[in-house]
C-alpha positions in Angstrom: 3.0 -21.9 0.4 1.6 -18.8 -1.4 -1.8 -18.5 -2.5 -1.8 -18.2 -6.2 -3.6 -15.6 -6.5 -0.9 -13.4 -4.4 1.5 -14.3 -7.3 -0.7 -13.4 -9.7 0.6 -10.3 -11.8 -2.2 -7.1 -13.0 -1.6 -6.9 -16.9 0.5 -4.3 -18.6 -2.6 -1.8 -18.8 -3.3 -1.8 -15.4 0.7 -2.4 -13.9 1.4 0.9 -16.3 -2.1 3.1 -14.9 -0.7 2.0 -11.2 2.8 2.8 -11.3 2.1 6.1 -13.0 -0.2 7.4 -10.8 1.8 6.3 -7.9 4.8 8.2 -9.3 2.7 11.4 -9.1 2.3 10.8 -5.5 4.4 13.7 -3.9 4.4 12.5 -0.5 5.3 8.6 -1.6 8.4 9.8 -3.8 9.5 12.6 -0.6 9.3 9.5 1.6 11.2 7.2 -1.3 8.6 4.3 -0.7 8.4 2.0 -4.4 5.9 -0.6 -5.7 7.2 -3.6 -5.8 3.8 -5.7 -6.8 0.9 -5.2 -8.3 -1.9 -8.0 -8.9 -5.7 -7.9 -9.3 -6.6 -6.6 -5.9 -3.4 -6.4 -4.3 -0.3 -4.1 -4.3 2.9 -4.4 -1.9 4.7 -0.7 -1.3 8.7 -0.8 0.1 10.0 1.9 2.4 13.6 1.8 2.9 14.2 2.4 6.3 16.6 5.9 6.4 16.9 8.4 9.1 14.4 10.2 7.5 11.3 8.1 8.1 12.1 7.5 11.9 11.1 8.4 15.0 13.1 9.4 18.1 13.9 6.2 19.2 15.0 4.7 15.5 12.0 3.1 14.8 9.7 3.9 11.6 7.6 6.5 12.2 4.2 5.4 12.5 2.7 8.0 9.9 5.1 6.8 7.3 3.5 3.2 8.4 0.5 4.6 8.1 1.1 6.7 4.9 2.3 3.4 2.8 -0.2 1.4 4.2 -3.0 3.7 2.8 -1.9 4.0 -0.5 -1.2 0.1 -1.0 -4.8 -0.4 0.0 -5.8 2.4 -2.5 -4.0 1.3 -5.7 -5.2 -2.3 -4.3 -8.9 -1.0 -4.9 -7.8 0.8 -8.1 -6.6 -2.2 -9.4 -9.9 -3.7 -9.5 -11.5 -0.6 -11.5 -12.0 0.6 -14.9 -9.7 3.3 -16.4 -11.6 6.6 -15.7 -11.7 5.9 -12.1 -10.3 7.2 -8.8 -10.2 5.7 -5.4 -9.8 8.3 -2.1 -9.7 7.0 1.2 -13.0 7.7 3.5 -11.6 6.0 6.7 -8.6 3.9 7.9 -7.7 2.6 11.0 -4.4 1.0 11.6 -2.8 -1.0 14.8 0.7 -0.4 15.5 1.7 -4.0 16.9 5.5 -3.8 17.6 8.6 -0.9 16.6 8.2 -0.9 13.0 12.5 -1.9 12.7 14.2 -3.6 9.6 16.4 -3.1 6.2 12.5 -1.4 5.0 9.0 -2.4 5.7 6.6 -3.7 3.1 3.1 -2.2 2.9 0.6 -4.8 1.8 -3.1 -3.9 0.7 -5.5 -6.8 -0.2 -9.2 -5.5 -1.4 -11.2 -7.9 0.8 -14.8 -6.5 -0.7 -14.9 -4.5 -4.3 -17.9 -2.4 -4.8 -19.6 -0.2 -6.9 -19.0 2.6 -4.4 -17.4 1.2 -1.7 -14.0 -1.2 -0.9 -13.0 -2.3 2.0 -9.2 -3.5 2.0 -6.9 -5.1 4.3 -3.7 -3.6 5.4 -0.9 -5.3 6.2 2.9 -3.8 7.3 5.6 -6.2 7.7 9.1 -4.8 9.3 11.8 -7.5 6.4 15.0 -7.6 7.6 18.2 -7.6 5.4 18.6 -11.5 5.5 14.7 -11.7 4.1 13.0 -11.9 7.8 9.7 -10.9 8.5 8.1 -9.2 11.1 4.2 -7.8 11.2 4.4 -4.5 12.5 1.0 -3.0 11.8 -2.2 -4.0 10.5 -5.6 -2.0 9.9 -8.4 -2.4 7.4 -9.3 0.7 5.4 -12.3 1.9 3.7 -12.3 3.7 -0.2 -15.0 5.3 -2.0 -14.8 5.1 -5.7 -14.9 8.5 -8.1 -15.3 9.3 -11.3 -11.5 10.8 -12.9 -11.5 14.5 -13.3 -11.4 15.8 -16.9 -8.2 17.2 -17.9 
């Protein structure tokens, strides 16, 4: 069973701040990755799986892995933060555990520690299958320092 708290939903303030920024993200929208959750310290990002976003051998290619994971850990942190606040990534490191293969992979980041400054997250990539079966391809932990939002 599901912790609770993973089915827990951000409000519509938060879910709205989220989603827009995300849909700025030029390199998530060229790679057609999507949010599909976002709770208080957690966010889940889809990548179909297209010939586009693989390797040589069919597989995902680890720096679209990597690229999804990172931002699910960052709007993971943002969630957690007031309005006129950033997150940007200091340091990630990810371990590729098996071919990242499947209908997509799902991104999860889970804020482990919020700070004033500092959040560390987990990341977590799952190769899902068509039928719904799921497969952890990656998983890192990923550090984010927390800024002030630049004036218009």
């Amino acid at each position: 069973m599901e912790d609770p708290i993973h089915q827990e939903q951000a409000s519509p303030a938060v879910h709205k701040r989220i989603q827009d920024s995300f849909d700025r993200q030029g390199l998530m929208r060229h790679l057609g990755a999507r949010i599909t959750h976002i709770a208080p310290g957690r966010v889940h990002i889809v990548l179909p799986s297209r010939p586009e976003v693989t390797q040589q051998h069919g597989y995902v290619h680890a720096g679209a892995t990597s690229a999804v994971a990172d931002s699910a850990g960052g709007y993971a942190a943002l969630t957690l933060f007031p309005e006129d606040s950033e997150v940007l990534t200091v340091e990630y490191k990810i371990n590729l555990l098996a071919p990242a293969v499947g209908d997509h992979i799902e991104a999860i980041g889970t804020v482990l520690k919020s700070g004033r400054t500092l959040t560390v997250c987990r990341l977590e990539v799952y190769g899902v299958q068509a039928g719904g079966e799921r497969k952890l391809v990656a998983n890192g932990q990923q550090t984010l320092i927390r800024v002030n939002r630049p004036a218009p």
